[in-house]
N, CA, C and O atoms as a GROMACS GRO file, in nm:
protein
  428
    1UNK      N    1   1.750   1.368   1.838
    1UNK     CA    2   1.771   1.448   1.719
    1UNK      C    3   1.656   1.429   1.620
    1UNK      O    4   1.572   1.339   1.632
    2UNK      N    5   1.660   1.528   1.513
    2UNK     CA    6   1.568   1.552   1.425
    2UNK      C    7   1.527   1.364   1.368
    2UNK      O    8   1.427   1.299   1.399
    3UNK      N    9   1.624   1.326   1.297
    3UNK     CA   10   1.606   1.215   1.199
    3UNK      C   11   1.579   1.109   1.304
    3UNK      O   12   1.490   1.030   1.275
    4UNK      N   13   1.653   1.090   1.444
    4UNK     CA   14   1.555   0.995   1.553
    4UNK      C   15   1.388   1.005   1.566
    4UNK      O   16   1.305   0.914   1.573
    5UNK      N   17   1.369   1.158   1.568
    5UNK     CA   18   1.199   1.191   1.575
    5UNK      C   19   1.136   1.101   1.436
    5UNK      O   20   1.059   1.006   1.419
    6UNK      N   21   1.208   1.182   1.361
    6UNK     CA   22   1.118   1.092   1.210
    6UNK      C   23   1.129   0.967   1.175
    6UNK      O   24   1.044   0.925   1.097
    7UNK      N   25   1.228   0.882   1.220
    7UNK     CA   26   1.237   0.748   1.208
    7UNK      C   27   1.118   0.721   1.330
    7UNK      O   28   1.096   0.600   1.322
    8UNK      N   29   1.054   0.763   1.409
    8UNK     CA   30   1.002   0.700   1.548
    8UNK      C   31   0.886   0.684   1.468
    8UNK      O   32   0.830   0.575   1.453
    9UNK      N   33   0.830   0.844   1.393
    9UNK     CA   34   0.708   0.860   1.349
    9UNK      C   35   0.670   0.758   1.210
    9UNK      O   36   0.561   0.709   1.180
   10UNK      N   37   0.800   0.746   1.141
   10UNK     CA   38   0.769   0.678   1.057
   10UNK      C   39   0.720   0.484   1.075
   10UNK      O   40   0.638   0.411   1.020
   11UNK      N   41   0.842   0.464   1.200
   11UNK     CA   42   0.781   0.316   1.271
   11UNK      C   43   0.608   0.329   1.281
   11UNK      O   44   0.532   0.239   1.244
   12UNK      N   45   0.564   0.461   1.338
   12UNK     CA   46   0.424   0.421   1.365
   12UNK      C   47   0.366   0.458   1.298
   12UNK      O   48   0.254   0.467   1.347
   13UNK      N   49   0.369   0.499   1.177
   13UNK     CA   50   0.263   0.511   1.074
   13UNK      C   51   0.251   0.417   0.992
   13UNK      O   52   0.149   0.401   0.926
   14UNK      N   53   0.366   0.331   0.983
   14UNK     CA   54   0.387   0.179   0.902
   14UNK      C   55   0.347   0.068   0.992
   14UNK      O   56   0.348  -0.050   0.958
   15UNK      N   57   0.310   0.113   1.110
   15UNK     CA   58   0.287   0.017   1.195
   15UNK      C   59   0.211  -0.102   1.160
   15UNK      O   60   0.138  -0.094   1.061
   16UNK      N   61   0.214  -0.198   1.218
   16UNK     CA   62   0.034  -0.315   1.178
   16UNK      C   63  -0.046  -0.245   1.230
   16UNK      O   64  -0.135  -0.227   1.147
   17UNK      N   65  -0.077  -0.178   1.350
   17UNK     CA   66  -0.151  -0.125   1.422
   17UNK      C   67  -0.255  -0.062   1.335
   17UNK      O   68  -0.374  -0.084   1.313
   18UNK      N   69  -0.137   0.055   1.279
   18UNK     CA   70  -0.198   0.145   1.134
   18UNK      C   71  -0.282   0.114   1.057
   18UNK      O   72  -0.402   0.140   1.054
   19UNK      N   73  -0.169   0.012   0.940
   19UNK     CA   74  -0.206  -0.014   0.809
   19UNK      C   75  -0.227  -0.147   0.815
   19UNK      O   76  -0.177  -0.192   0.712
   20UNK      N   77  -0.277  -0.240   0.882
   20UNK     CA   78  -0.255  -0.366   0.825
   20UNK      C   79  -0.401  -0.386   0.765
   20UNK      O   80  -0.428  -0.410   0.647
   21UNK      N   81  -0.482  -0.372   0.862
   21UNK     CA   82  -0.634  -0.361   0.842
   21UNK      C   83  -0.686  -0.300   0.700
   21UNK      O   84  -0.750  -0.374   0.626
   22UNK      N   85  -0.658  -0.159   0.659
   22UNK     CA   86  -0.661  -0.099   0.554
   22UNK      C   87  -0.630  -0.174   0.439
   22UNK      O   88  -0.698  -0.192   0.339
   23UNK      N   89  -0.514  -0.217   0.469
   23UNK     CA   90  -0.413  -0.316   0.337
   23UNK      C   91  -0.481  -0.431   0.311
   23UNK      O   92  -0.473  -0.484   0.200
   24UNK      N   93  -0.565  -0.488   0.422
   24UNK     CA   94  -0.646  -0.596   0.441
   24UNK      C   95  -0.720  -0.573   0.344
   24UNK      O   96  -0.704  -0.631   0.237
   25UNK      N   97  -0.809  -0.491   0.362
   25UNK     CA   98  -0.947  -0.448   0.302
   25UNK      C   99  -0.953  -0.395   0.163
   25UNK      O  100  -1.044  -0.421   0.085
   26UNK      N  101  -0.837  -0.309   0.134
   26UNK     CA  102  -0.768  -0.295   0.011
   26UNK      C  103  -0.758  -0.399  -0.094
   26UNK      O  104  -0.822  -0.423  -0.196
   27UNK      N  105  -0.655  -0.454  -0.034
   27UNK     CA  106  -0.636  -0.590  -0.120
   27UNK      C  107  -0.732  -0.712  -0.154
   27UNK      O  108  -0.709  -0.787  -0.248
   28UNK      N  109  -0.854  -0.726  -0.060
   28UNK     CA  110  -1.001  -0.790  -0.080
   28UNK      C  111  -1.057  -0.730  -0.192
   28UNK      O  112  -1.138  -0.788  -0.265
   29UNK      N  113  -1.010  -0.593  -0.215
   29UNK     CA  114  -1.115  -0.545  -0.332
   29UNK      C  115  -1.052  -0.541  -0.452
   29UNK      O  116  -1.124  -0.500  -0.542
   30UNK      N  117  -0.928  -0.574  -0.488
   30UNK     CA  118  -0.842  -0.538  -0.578
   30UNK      C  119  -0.882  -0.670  -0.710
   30UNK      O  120  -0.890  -0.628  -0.825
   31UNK      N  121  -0.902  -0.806  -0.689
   31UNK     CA  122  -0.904  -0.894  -0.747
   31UNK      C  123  -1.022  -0.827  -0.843
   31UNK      O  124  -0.998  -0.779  -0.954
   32UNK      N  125  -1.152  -0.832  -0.783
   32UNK     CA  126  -1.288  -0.787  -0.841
   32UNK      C  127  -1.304  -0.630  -0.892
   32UNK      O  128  -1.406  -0.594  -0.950
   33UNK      N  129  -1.227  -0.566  -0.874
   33UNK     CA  130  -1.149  -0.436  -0.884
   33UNK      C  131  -1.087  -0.470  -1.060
   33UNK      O  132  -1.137  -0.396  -1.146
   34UNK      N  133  -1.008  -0.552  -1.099
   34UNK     CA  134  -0.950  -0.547  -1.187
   34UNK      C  135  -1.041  -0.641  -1.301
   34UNK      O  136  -1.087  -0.594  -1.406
   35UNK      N  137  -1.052  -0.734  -1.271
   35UNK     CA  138  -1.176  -0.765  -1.348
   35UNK      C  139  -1.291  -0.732  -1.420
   35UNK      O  140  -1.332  -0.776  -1.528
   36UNK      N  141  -1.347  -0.629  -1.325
   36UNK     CA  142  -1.430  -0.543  -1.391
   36UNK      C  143  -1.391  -0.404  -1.450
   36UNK      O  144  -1.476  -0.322  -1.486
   37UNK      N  145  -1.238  -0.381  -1.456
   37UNK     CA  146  -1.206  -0.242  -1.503
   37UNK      C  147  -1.078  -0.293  -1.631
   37UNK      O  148  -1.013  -0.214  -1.700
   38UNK      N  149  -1.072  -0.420  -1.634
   38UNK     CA  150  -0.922  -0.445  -1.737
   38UNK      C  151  -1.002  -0.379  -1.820
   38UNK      O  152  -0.983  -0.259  -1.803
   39UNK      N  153  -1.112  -0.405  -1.933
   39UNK     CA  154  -1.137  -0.373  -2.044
   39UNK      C  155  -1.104  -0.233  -2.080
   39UNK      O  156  -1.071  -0.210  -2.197
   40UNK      N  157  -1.110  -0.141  -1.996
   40UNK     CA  158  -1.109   0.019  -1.977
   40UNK      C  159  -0.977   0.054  -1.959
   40UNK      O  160  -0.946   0.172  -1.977
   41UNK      N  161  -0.870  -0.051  -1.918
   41UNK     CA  162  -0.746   0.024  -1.888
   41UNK      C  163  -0.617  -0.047  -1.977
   41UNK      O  164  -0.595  -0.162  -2.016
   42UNK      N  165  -0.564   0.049  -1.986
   42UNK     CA  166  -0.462   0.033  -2.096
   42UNK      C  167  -0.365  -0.108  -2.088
   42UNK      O  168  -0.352  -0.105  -1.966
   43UNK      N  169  -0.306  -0.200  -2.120
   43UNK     CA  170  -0.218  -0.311  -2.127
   43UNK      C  171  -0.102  -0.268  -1.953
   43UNK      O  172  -0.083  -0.348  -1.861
   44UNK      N  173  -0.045  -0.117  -1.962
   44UNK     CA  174   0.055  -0.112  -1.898
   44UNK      C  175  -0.033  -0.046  -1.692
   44UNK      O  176   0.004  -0.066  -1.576
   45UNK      N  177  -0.149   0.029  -1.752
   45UNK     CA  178  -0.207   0.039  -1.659
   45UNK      C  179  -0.276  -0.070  -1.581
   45UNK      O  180  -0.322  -0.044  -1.469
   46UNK      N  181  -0.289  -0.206  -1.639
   46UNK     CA  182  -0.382  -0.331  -1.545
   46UNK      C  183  -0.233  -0.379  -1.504
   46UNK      O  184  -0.224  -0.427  -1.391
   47UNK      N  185  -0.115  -0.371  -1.581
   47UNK     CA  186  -0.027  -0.440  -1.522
   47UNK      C  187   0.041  -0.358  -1.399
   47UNK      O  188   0.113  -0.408  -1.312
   48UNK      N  189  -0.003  -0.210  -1.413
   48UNK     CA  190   0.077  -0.184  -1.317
   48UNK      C  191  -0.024  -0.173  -1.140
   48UNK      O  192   0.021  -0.150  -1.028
   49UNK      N  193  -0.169  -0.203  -1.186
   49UNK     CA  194  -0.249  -0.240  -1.075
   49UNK      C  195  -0.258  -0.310  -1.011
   49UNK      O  196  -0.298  -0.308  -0.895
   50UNK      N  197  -0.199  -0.444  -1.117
   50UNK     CA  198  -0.140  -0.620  -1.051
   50UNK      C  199  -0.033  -0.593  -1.008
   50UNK      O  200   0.016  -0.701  -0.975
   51UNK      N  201   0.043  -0.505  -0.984
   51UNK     CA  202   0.188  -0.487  -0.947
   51UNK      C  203   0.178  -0.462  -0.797
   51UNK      O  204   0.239  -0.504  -0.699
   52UNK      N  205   0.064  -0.368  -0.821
   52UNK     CA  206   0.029  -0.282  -0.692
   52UNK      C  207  -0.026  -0.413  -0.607
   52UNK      O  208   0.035  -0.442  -0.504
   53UNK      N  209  -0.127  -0.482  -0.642
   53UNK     CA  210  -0.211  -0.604  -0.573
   53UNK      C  211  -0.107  -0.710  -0.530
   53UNK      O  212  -0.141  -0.788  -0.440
   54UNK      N  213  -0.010  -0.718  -0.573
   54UNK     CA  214   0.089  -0.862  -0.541
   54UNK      C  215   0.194  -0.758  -0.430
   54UNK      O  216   0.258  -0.808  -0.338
   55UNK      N  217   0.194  -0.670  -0.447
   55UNK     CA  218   0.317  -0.576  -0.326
   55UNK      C  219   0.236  -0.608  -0.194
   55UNK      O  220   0.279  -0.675  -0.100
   56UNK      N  221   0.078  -0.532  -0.205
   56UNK     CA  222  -0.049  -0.538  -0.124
   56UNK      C  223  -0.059  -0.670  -0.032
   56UNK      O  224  -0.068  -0.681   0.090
   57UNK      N  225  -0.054  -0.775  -0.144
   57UNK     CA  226  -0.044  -0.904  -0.103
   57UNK      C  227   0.078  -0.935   0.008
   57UNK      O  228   0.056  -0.979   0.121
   58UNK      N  229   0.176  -0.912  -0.031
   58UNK     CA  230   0.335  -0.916   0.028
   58UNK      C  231   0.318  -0.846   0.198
   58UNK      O  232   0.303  -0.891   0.311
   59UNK      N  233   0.334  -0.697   0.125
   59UNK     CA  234   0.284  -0.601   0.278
   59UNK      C  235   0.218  -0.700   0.352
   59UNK      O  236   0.283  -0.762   0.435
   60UNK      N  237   0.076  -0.728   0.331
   60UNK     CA  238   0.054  -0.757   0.435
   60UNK      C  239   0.049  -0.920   0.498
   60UNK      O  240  -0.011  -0.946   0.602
   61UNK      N  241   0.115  -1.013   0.425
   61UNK     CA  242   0.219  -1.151   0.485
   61UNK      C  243   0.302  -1.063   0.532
   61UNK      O  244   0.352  -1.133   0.620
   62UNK      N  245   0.340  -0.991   0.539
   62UNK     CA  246   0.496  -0.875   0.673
   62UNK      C  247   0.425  -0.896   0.754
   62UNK      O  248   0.465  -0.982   0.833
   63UNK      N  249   0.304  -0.843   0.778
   63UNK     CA  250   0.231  -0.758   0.904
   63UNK      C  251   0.204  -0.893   0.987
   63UNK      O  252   0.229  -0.906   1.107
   64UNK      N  253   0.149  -0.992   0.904
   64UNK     CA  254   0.096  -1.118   0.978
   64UNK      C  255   0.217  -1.186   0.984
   64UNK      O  256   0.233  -1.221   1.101
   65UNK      N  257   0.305  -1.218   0.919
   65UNK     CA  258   0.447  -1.294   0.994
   65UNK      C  259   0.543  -1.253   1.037
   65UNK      O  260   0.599  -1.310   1.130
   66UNK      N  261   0.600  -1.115   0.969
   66UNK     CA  262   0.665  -1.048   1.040
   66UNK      C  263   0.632  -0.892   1.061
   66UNK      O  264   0.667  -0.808   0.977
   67UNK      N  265   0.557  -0.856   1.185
   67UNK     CA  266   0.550  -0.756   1.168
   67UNK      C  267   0.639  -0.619   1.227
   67UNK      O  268   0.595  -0.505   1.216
   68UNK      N  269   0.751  -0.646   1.280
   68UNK     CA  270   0.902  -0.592   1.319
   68UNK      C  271   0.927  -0.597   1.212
   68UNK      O  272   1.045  -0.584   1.244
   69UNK      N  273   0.932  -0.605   1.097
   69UNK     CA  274   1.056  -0.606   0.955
   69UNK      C  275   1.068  -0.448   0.902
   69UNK      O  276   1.082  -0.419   0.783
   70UNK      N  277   1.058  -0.345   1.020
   70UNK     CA  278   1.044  -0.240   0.940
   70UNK      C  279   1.079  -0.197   0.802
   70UNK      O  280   1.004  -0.149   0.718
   71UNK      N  281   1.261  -0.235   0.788
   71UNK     CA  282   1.302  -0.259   0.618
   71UNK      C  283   1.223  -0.330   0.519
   71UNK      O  284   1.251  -0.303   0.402
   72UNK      N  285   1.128  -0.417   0.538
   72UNK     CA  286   1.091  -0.498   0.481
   72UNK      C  287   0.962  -0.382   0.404
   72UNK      O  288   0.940  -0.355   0.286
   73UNK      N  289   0.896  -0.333   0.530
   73UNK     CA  290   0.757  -0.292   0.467
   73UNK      C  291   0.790  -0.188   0.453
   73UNK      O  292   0.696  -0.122   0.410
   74UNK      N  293   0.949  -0.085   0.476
   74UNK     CA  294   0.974   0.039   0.416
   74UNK      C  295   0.916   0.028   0.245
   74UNK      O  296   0.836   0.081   0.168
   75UNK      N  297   1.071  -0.141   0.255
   75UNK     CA  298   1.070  -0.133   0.119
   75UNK      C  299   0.947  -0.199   0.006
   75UNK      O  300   0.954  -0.201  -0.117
   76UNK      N  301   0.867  -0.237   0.069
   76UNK     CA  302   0.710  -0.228  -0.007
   76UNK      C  303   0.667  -0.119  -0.024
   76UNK      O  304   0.657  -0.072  -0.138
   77UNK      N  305   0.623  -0.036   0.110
   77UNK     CA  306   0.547   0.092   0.052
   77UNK      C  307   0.649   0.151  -0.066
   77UNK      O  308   0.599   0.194  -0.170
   78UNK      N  309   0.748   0.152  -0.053
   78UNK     CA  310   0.847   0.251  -0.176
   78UNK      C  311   0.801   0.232  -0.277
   78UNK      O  312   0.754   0.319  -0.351
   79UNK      N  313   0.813   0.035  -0.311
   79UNK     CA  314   0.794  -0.059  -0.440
   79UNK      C  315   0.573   0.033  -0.468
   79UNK      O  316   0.500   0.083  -0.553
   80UNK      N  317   0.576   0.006  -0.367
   80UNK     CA  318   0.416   0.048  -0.411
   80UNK      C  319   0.395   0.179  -0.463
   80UNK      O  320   0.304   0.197  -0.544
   81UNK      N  321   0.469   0.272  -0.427
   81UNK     CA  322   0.440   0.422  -0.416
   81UNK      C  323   0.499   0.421  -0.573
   81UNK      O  324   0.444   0.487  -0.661
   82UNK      N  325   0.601   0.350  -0.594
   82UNK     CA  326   0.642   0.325  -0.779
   82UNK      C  327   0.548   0.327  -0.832
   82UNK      O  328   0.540   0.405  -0.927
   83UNK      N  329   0.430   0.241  -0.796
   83UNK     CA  330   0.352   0.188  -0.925
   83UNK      C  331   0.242   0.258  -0.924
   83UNK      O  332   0.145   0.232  -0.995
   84UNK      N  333   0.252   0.398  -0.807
   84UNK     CA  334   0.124   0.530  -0.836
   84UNK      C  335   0.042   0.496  -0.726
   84UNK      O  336   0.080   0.409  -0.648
   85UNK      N  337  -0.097   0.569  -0.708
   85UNK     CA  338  -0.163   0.566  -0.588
   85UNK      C  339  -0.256   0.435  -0.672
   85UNK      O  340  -0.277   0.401  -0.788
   86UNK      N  341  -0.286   0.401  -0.573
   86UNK     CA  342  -0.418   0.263  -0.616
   86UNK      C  343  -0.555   0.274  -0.664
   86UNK      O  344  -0.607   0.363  -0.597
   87UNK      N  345  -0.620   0.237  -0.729
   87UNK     CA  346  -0.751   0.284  -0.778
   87UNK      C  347  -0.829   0.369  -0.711
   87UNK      O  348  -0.894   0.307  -0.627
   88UNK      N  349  -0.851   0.475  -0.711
   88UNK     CA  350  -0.902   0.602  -0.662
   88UNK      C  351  -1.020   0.531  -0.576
   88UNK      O  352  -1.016   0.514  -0.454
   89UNK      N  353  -1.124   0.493  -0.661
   89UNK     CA  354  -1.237   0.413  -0.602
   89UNK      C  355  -1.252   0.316  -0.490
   89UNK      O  356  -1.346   0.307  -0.411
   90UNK      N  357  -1.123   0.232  -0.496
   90UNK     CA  358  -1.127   0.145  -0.389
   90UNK      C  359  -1.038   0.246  -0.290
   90UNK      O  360  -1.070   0.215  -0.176
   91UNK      N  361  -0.973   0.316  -0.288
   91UNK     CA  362  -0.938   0.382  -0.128
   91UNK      C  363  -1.014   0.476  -0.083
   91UNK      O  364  -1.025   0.517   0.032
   92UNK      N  365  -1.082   0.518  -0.204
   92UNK     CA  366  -1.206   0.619  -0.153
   92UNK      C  367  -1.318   0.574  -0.040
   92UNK      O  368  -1.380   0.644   0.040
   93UNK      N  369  -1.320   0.419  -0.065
   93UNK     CA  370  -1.451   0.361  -0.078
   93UNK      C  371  -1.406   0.321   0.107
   93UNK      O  372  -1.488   0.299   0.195
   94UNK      N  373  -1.291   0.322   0.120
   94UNK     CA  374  -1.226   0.219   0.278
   94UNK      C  375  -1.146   0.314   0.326
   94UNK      O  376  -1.114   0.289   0.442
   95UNK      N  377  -1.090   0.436   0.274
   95UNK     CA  378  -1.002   0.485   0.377
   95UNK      C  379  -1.041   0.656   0.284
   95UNK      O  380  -0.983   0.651   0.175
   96UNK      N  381  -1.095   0.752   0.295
   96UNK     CA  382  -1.091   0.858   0.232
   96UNK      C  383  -0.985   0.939   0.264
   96UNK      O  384  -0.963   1.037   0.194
   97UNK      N  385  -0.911   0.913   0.364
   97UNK     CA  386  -0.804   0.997   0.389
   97UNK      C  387  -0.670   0.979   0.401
   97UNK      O  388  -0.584   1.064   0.424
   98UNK      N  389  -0.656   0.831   0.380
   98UNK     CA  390  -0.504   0.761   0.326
   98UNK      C  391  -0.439   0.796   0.158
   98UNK      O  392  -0.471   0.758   0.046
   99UNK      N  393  -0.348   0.875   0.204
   99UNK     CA  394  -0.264   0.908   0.101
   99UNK      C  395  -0.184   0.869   0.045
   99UNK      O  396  -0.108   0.957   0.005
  100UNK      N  397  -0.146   0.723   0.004
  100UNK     CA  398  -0.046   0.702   0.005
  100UNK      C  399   0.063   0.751  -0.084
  100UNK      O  400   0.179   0.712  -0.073
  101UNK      N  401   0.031   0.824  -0.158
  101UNK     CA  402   0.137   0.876  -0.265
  101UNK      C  403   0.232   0.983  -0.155
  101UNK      O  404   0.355   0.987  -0.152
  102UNK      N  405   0.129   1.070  -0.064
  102UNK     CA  406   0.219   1.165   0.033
  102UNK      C  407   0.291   1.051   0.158
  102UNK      O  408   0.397   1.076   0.214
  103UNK      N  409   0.240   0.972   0.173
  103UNK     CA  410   0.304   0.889   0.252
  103UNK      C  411   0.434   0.827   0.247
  103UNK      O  412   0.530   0.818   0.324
  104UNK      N  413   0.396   0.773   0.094
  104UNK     CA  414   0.538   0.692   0.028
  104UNK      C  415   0.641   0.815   0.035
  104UNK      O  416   0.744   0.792   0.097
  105UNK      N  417   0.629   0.916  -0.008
  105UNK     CA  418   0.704   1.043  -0.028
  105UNK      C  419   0.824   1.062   0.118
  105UNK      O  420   0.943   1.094   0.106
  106UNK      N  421   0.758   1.036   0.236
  106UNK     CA  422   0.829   1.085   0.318
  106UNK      C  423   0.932   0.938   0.391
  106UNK      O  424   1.015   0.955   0.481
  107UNK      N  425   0.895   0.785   0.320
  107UNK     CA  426   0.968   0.712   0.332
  107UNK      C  427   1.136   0.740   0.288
  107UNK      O  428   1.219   0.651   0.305
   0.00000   0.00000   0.00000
């Protein structure tokens, strides 16, 4: 049935296979990322980029310890997709075609 297909597709787009690498590389840039942009961004916008970087962080301890927890990293991308897409620059810069705002959407 329909919602079996989309649960299958959704296992493999959350996969480690997928995203772990990305999330990897992501989250390497996020520290030096915020550092050099707090001054420019508003009190609620750096906090909600550290929000994003500690989920980032989380996600991917799933992938490396558990990476079967599908509930687990549903419920990150969700928590992530809350706090908006991630600095334009750094996903531009590692993945130009990861969306995650349309992604989170179909969780």
């Amino acid at each position: 049935d329909m919602e079996t297909i989309v649960e299958t597709m959704m296992h493999q787009l959350l996969s480690k296979e997928i995203l772990h690498e990305p999330m990897k590389e992501i989250g390497e840039r996020y520290p030096k990322w915020l550092e050099e942009h707090k001054s420019g961004l508003s009190t609620e916008e750096y906090q909600r980029y550290s929000d994003q970087y500690e989920l980032i962080k989380k996600l991917i301890e799933v992938y490396e310890n558990e990476p079967n927890n599908f509930n687990k990293i549903v419920e990150l991308m969700q928590k992530m997709q809350e706090c908006g897409q991630p600095p334009n620059d750094i996903v531009q810069e590692l993945a130009p075609d990861l969306d995650l705002a349309s992604l989170g959407g179909q969780l």
